[in-house]
C-alpha positions in Angstrom: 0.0 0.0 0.0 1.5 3.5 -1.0 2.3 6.0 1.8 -0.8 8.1 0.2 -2.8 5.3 0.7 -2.0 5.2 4.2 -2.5 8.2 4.7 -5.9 8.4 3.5 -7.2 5.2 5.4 -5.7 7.4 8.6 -7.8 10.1 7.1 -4.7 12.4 7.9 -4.8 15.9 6.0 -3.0 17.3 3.8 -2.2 18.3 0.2 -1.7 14.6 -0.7 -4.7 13.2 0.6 -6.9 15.9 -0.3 -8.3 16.2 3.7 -8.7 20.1 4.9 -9.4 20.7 8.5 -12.8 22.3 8.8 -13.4 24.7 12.1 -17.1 25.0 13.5 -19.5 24.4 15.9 -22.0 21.6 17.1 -25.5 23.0 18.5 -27.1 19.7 18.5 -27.2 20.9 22.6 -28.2 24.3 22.5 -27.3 27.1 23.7 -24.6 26.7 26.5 -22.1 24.7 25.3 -21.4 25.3 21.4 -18.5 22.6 21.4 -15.5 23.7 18.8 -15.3 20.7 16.2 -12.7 19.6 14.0 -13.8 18.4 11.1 -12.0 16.3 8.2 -13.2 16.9 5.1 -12.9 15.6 1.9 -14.6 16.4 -1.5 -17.5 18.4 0.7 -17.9 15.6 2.4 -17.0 15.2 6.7 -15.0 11.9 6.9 -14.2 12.1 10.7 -15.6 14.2 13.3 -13.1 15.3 16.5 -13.2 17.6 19.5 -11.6 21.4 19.1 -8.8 21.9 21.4 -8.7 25.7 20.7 -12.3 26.0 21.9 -12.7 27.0 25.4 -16.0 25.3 26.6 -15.4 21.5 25.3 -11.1 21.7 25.0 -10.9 19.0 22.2 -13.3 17.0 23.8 -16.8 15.6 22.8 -20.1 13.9 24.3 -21.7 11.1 22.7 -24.2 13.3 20.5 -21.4 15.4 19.5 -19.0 12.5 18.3 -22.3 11.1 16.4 -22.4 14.3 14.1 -21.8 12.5 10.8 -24.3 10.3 11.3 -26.7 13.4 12.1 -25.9 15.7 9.1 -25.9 12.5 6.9 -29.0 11.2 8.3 -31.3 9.5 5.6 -34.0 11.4 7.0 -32.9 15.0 6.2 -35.2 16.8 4.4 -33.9 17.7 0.9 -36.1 20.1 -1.1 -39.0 22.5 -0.1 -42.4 20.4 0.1 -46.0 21.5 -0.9 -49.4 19.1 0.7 -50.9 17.6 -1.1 -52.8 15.1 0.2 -54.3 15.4 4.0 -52.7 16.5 6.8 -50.6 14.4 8.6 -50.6 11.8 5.7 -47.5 12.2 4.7 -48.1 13.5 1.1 -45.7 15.8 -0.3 -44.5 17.4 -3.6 -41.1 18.9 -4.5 -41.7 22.7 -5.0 -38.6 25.3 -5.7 -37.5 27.7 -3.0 -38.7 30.5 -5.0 -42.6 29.0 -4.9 -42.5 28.2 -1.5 -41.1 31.4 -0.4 -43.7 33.7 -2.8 -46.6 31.6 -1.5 -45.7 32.1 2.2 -45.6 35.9 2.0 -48.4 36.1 0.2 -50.6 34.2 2.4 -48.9 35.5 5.5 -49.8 39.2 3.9 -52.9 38.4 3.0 -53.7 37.1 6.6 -52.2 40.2 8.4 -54.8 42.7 5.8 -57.7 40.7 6.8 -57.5 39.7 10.6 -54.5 41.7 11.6 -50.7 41.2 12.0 -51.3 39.1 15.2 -53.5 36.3 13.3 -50.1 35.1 12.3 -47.8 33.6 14.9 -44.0 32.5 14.6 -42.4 29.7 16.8 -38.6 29.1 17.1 -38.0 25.4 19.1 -34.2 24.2 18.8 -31.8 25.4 17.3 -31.5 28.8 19.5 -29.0 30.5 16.8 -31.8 31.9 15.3 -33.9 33.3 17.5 -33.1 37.4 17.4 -33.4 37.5 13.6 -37.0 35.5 13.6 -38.2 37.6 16.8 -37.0 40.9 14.7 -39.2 39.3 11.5 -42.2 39.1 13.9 -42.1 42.2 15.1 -41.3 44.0 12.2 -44.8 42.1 10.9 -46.5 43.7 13.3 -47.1 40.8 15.4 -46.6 40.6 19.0 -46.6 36.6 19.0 -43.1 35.5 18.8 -42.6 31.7 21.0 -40.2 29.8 21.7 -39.5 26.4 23.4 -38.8 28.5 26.6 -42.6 28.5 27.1 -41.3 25.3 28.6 -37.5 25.3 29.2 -35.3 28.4 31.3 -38.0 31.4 31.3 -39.7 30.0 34.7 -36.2 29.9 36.1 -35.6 33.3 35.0 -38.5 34.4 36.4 -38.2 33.4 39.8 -35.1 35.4 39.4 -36.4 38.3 38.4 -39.1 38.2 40.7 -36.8 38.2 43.6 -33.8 40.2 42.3 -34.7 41.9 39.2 -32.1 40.1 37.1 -31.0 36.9 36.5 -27.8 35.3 38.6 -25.9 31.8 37.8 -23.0 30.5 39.9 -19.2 31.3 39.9 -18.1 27.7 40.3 -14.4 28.8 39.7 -14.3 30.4 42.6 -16.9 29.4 44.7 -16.0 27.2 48.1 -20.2 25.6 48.3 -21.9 24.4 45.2 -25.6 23.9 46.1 -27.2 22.3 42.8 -30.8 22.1 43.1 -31.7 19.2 40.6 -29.2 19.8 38.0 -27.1 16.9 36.4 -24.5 18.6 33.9 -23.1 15.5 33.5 -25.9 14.2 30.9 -26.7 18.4 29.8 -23.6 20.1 30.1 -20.7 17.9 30.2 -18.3 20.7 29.9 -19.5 22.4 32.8 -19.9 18.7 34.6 -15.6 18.9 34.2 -14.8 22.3 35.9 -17.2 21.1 39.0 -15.2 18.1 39.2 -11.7 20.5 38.8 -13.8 22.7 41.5 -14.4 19.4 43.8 -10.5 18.6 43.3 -9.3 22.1 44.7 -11.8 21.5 47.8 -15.0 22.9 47.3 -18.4 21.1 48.9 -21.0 20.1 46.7 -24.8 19.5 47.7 -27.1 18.1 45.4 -31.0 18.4 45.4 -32.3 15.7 43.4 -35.3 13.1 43.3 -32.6 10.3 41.2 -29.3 9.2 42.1 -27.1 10.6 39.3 -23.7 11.3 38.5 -23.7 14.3 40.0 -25.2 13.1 43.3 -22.5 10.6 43.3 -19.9 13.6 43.4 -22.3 15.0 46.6 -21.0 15.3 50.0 -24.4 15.9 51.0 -27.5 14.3 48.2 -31.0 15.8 49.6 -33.2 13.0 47.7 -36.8 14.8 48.2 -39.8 13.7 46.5 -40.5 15.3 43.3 -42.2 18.6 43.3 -41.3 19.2 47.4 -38.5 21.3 46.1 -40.3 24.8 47.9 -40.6 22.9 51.1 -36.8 21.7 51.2 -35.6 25.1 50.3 -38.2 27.1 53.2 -37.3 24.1 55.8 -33.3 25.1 54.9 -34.2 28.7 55.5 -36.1 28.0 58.6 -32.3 26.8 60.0 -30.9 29.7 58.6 -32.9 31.9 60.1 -33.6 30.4 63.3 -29.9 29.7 63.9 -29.2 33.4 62.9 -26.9 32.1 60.0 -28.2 34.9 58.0 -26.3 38.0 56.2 -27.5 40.8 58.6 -26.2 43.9 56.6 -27.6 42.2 53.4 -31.0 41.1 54.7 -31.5 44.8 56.1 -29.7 47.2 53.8 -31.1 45.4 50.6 -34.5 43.3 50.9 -37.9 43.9 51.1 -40.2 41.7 52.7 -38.0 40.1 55.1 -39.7 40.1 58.6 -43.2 38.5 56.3 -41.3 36.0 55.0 -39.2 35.0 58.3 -42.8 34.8 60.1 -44.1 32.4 57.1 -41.4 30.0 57.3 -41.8 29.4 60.8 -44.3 26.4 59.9 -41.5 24.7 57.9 -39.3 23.3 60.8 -36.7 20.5 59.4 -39.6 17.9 60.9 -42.0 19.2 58.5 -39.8 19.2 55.6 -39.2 15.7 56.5 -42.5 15.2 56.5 -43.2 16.7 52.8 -40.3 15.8 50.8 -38.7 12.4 52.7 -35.5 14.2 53.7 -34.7 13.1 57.0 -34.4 16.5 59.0 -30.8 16.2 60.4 -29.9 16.3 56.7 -31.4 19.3 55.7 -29.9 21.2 58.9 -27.1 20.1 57.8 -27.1 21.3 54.6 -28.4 24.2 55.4 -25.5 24.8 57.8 -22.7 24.1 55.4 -24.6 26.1 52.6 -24.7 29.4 55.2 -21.3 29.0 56.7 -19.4 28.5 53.7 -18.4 31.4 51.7 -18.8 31.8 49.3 -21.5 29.8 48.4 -23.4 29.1 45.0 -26.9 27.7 43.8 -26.5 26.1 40.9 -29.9 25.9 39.0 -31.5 24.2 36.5 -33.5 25.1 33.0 -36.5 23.6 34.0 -36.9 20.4 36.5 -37.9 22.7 39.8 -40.0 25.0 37.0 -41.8 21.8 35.6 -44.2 21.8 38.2 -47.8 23.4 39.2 -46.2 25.6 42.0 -42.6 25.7 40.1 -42.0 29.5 40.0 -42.7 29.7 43.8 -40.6 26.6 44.5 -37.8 28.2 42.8 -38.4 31.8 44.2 -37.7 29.5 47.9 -34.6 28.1 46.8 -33.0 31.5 45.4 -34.4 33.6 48.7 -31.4 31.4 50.1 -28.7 33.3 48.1 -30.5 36.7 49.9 -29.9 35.1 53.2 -26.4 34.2 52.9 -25.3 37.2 51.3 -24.1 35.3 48.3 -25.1 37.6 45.5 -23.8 39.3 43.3 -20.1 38.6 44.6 -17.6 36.3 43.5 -17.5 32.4 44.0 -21.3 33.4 44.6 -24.5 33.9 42.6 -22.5 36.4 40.0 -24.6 38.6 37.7 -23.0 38.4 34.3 -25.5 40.3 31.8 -25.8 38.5 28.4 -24.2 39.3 25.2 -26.3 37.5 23.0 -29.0 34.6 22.6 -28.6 34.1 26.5 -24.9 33.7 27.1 -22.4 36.3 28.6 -19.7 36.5 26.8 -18.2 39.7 27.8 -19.1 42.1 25.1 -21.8 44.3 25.1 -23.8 44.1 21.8 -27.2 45.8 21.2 -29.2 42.4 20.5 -31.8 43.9 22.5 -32.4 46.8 20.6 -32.4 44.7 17.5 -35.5 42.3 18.6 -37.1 44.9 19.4 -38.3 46.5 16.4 -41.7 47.0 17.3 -42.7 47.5 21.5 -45.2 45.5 22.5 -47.0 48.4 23.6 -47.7 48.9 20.1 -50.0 45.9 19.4 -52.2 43.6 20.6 -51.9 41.4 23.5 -49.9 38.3 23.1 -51.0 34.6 22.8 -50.9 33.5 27.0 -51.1 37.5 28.1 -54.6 38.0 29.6 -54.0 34.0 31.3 -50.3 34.4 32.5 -50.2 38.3 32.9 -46.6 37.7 35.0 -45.0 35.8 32.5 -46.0 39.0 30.1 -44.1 41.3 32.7 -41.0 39.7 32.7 -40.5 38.1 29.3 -40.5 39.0 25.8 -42.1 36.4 24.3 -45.6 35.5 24.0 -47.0 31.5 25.9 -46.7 28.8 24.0 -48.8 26.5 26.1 -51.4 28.9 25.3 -51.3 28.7 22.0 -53.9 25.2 21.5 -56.8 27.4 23.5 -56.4 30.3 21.7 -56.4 28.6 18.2 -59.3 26.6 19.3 -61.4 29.7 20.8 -60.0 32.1 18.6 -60.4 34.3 21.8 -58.8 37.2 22.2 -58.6 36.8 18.5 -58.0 34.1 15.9 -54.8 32.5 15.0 -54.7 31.9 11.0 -51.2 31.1 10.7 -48.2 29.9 11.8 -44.5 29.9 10.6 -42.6 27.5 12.7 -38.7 26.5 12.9 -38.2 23.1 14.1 -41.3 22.9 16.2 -42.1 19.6 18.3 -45.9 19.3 19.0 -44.8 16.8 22.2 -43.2 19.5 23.8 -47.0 20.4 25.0 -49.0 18.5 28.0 -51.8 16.6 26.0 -49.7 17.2 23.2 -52.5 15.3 21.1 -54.0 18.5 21.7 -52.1 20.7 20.3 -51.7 18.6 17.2 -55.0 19.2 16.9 -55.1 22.9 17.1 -52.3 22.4 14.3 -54.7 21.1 12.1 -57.2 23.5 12.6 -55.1 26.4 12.0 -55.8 28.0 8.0 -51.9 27.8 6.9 -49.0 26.0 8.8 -45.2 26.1 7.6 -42.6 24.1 9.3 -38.8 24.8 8.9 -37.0 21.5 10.2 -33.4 19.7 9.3 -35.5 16.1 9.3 -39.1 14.9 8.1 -40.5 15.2 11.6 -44.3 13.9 13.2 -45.1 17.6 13.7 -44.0 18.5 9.8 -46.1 15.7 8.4 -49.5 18.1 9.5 -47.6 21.6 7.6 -48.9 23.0 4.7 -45.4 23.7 3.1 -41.7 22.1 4.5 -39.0 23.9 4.0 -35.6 22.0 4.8 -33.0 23.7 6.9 -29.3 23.1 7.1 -27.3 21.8 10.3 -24.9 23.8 11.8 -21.7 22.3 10.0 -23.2 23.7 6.3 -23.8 27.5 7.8 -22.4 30.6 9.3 -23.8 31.8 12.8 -22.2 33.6 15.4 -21.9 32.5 19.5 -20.5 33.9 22.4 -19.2 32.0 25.5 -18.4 32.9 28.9 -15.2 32.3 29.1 -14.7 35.4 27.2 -14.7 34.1 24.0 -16.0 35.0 20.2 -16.8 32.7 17.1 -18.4 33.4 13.5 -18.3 30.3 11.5 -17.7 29.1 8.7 -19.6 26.0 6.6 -17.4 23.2 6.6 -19.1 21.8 3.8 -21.8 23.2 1.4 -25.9 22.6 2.3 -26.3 19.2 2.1 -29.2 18.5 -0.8 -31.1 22.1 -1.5 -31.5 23.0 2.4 -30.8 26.4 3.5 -29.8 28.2 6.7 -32.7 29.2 8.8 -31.3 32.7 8.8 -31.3 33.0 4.8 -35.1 31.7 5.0 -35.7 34.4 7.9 -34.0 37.1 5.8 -35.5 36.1 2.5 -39.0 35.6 3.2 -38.8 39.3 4.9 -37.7 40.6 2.2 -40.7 39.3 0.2 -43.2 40.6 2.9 -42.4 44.0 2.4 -41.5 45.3 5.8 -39.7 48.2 5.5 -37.4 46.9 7.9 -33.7 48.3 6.7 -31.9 46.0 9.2 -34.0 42.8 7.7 -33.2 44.1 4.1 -29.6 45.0 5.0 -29.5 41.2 5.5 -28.2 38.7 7.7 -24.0 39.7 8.1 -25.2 43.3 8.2 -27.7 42.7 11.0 -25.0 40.9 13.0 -22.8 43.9 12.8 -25.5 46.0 13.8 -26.3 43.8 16.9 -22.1 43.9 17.5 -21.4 47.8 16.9 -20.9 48.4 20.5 -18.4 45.6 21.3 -16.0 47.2 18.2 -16.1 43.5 17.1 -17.4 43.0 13.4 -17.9 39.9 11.3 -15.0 40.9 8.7 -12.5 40.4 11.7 -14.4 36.9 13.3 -14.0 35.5 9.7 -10.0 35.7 10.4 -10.6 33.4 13.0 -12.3 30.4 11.8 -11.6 28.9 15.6 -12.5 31.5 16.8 -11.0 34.5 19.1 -10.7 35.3 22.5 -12.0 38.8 23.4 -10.0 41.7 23.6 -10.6 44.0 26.6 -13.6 41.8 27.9 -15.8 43.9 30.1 -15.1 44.2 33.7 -18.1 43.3 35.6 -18.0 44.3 39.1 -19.6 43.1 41.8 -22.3 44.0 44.3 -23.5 46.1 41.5 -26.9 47.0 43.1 -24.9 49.1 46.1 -24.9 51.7 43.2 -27.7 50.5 41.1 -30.1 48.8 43.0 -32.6 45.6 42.1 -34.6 46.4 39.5 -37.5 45.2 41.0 -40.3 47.5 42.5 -38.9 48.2 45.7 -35.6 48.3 44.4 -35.1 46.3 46.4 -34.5 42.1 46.3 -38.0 41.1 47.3 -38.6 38.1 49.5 -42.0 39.3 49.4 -43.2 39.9 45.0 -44.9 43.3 44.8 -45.1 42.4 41.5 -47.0 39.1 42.6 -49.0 41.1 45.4 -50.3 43.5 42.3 -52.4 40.7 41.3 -53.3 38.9 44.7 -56.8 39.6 44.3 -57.8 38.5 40.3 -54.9 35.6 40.4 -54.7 34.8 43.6 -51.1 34.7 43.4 -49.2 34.6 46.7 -46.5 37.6 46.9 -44.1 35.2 49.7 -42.6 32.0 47.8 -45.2 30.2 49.2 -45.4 26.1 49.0 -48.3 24.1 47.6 -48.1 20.5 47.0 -48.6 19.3 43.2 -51.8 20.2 41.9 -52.1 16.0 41.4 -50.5 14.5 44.6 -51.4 12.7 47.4 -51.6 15.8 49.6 -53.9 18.0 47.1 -55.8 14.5 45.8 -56.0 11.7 48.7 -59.0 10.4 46.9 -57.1 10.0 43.2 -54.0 8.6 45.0 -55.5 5.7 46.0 -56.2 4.9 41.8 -53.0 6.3 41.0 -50.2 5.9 43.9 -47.2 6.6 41.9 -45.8 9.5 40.9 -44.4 10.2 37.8 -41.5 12.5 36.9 -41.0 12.9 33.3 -38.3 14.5 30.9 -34.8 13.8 33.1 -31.8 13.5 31.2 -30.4 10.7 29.2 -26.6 11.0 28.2 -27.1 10.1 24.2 -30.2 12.1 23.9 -31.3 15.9 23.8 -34.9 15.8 23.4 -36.4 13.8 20.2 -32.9 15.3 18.0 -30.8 12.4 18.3 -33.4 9.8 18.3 -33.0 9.1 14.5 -29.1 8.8 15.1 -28.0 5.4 15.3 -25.3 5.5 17.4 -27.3 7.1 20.4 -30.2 5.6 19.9 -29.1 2.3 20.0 -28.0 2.9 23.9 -32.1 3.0 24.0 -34.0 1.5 21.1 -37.1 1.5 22.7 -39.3 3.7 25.3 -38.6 2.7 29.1 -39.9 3.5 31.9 -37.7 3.4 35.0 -38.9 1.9 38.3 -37.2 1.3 41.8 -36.8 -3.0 42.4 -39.6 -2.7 45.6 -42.2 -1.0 43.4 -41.7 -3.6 40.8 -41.8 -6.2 43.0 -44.7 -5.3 44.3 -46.4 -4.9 40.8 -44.5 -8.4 40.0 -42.8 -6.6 37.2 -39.1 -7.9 36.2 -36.4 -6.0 33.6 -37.8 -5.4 30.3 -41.1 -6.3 30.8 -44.1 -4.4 28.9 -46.0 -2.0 31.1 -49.0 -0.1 31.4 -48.5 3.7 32.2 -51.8 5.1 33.1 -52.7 8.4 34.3 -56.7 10.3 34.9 -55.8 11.4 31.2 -54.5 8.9 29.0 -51.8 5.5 29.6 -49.0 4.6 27.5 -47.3 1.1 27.4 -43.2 0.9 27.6 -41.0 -1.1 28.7 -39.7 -1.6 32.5 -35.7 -0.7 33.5 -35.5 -1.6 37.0 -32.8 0.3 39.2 -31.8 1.9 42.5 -31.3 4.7 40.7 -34.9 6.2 41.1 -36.3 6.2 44.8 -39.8 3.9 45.4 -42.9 5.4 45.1 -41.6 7.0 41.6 -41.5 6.7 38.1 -39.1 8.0 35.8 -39.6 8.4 31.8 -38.2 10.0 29.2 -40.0 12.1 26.9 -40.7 12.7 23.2 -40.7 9.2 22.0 -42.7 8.5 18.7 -45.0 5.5 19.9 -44.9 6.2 23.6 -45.6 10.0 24.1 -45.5 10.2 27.7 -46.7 13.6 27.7 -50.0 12.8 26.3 -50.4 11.5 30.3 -51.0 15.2 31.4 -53.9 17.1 31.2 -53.4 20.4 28.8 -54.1 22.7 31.9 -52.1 21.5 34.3 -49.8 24.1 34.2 -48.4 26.7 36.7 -50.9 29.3 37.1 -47.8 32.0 37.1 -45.5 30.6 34.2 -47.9 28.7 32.5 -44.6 26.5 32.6 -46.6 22.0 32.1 -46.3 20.5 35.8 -44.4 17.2 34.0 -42.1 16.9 36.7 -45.1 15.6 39.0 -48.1 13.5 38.5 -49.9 10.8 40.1 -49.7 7.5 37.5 -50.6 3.9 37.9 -48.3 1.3 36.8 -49.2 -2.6 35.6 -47.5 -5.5 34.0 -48.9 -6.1 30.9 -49.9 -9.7 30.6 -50.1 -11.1 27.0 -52.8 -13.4 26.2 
């Protein structure tokens, strides 16, 4: 065999061999980690797939969905042209149509919609990826339309909320330089493994680590201290651990009384949660949670780690997670270093220490300018404190056509199973007048649009990302759109181009809009395409800290609240409670005695699997074949009891609907629980909930509690 030869079965680059080295990204887990990839290319075509050493987040490394990215962008399921209906929907039945077609027939229906029933009849939905989020919520409101969603309607806004609601901002922890890491039900080693390695570099150097979880993880097994509550307790944990706090006078004095609001109410409520009575409501023994209360307060600094959703994905979740962050107000730890550091966002959610003016951009249209938004009149908080309208609103509204109808909707890669009862929604999909789906793959939600249009994956386009370790990428397509897909940002730009907006930003186009949204940093894209790595900044900003000595909370008070004023303005028509105050799961054995004797279990729903990120990497062979087929998992005494052994078919029922799986027994899950992954094709797991049971302040699903019923199924 010749040394060429060789050196292409090595796949080794080089003139010879005809391999180039191809820089980008991989968003497949979006939008906090961005790992840099190498990738070996050959005649446009990615060959072998490796880890980024120059990029700062991942360091050359890669998780399992990342190393599996040929078999993603080569998938045999990517969409390859733009597709017209043409038989009913949901069939299946599809003709090849040009990109000029598709795109004059979708701005003249969305035009003729918005002269008829107004700009808001026409509603625009961004799921995953996040990378193009500013420039379709710009296209909205430049349309006139206040209803721009997301897949936050379920993921990080709750979280954020709580936040705000307390301190005005959002905070995340310094775990570089923090001594106490308090994670409350977070597992960054299945959905953030780069951040899952500086804990553990964090661990080695000495810091304590506490973990609030319902499993046993990998992250609990790093724990010196693993609070296993039952799901949806999470309010009563964190008031139980304040109770210590308080009553042990662990608290930051000069904090609590130069710079809250609300104290004295909320130290009186908390009273009833005693470390026997959060014993009593979670099953934490109460010498535990004094003693992680204890080495939370007299550890500085001290962090809360948080999650994107688990404490939020429950019928009381913003009040839960309003509990567990009062605890950063009573240590002190906000705002500071090795704390709970306020690090404002550059862009799409992550700081990256430039200031940029994405913001502004967004923006093009206040909200004060149009209607109200889909989920405004029902969750009038959520309005407040985000810019975005409520997705799990959306199926009512449709339905009703109250406050007014929804005609259309233009959709980039939109999962209908990310809603409770998402059989419901798929049927407000199908009543809607004119429904276009944007999506890399043919997926079950696609199947009911009217026109398909076929996006590229991140490896065939150019977006830009920012990171916190203070660091900048615009990249490059390593290889040209596979088939005749298109970046989601050339379809955004486009099609607003065709719809007439006088926008000059949207028909500057997409490069000039990004130097628009960068002016401020002194950053362009001319200079980020010099660094196909990408660079770190220059001159990062200087954040200091305890910036509300000068500045304030921007809350009402100005103040951090542990009493809402926003909350308390509407006590009387919402019946929201201003103090975090706990309520058991709307279905539970406290709030339903009567159900829980038909349904004993409860079921937790959506945690992490290592291969998986949603439904994305289902179709991917190497991850999915870690877990071919829907399971369910159950603690040994529970199946015992149900005389249920490994791999056995089940019956999961709940009041609204039942599901059959398979069983994975382990220790991993505590007994009286059931665990189960979500968005699986022939076992939708969130068709169990009921399309209402949502929290009546986020509108966020309550999937991370429900009471279920669990039987062997015996085959005849």
């Amino acid at each position: 065999m010749s040394k060429t030869a060789d050196q292409l079965k090595g796949k080794i680059p080089g003139e010879s061999t005809g391999i180039t080295i191809k820089k980008s990204i991989c968003t497949i887990c979006d939008p906090l980690t961005q790992c840099g990839l190498n990738l070996y290319v050959k005649d446009n075509i990615i060959i072998k797939v490796e880890g980024s050493k120059e990029n700062p987040k991942n360091e050359g490394t890669l998780c399992a969905k990342g190393a599996a990215t040929r078999q993603y962008v080569y998938s045999p399921e990517r969409l390859k042209t733009p597709l017209k209906r043409t038989g009913p929907r949901g069939s299946g039945e599809f003709t090849a149509i040009s990109w000029h077609q598709a795109l004059d027939e979708i701005a003249e229906k969305l035009i003729n919609y918005k002269s008829k029933f107004g700009p808001e009849s026409v509603a625009f939905y961004c799921g995953y990826t996040k990378w193009l989020r500013p420039f379709l919520h710009r296209l909205t409101h430049s349309f006139g339309s206040p209803n721009y969603l997301t897949e936050s309607s379920t993921c990080a806004q709750a979280t954020y909320m709580a936040q705000k609601l307390n301190f005005g901002t959002a905070t995340g922890p310094d775990v570089k330089n923090t001594n106490c890491l308090l994670v409350w039900s977070a597992n960054p080693f299945h959905s953030n493994t780069t951040l899952a390695r500086k804990i553990l570099a964090a661990k080695d150097r000495g810091m304590k680590i506490i973990v609030v979880d319902p499993r046993c993880t990998p992250m609990t097994a790093q724990a010196d201290i693993h609070l296993q509550l039952k799901p949806g307790t999470d309010g009563a944990l964190a008031l139980a651990m304040a109770n210590v706090i308080i009553n042990e006078q662990l608290f930051d004095q000069d904090f609590i009384s130069n710079y809250t609001f609300g104290f004295e109410e909320f130290a009186q409520y908390i009273q009833e949660f005693t470390p026997e009575k959060g014993e009593l409501i979670t099953g934490v023994k109460a010498e535990k949670i004094v003693q992680a209360a204890r080495l939370y307060a007299n550890t500085k600094p001290a962090a809360i780690m948080q999650s994107a959703a688990p404490v939020v994905h429950n019928t009381n979740g913003v009040q839960n997670y309003r509990a567990v962050f009062s605890l950063i107000a009573l240590t002190g730890n906000y705002d500071i270093s090795g704390g709970n550091f306020v690090d404002p966002p550059s862009f799409i959610g992550v700081s990256g220490g430039v200031a940029t003016r994405e913001n502004e951009f967004v923006h093009s249209k206040k909200f004060e300018e149009m209607p109200v938004r889909v989920g405004q009149e029902r969750f009038p908080v959520w309005s407040e404190l985000v810019d975005q309208a409520q997705a799990m609103d959306l199926p009512q509204q449709i339905k009703s056509g109250s406050p007014y109808p929804i005609k259309a909707m233009l959709a980039f890669g939109i999962n209908h199973r990310m809603w409770p009862d998402s059989k419901n929604m798929l049927q407000a999909l199908q009543e809607i007048d004119f429904f276009v789906d944007v999506d890399i793959f043919m997926t079950d939600t696609a199947k009911y649009a009217d026109l398909i249009l076929p996006a590229c994956s991140s490896v065939e386009r150019s977006e830009l990302r920012c990171y916190q370790e203070r660091y900048i990428i615009y990249t490059q397509p390593a290889i040209q759109p596979l088939y005749d897909s298109r970046s989601d940002a050339d379809i955004i730009f486009d099609l607003g181009q065709r719809l007439q907006l006088n926008d000059p930003l949207i028909n500057a186009g997409y490069e000039a809009s990004l130097d628009y949204i960068l002016e401020p940093s002194h950053i362009t894209i001319e200079e980020l395409k010099k660094h196909p790595a990408g660079m770190p900044v220059l001159n990062p900003l200087r954040i200091p800290e305890k910036k509300y000595i000068a500045q304030g909370f921007s809350t009402p008070s100005g103040k951090m609240e542990f009493k809402s004023l926003i909350l308390e303005r509407y006590a009387n028509d919402y019946g929201y409670d201003p103090l975090p105050v706990y309520h058991p799961p709307k279905c539970s054995a406290e709030n339903t005695p009567e159900l829980a004797e038909k349904f004993p279990l409860i079921l937790n729903t959506g945690s992490r699997l290592p291969m998986f990120i949603h439904s994305r990497t289902f179709r991917v062979p190497w991850t999915s074949s870690l877990r071919p087929e829907a399971m369910a998992d159950l603690n040994p005494a529970d199946a015992q009891s149900l005389n249920i052994v490994q791999g056995d078919e089940i019956k999961i029922s709940t009041p609204q609907s039942e599901i059959y799986v398979k069983a994975n027994l382990t220790l991993l899950v505590q007994p009286g629980v059931v665990h189960m992954y979500h968005a699986y094709s022939n076992a939708d797991v969130n068709t169990l909930f009921d399309c209402d049971y949502l929290d009546p302040i986020s509108g966020f699903p309550g999937f991370k509690s429900l009471l279920c019923k669990v039987e062997k199924v015996v085959s005849n």
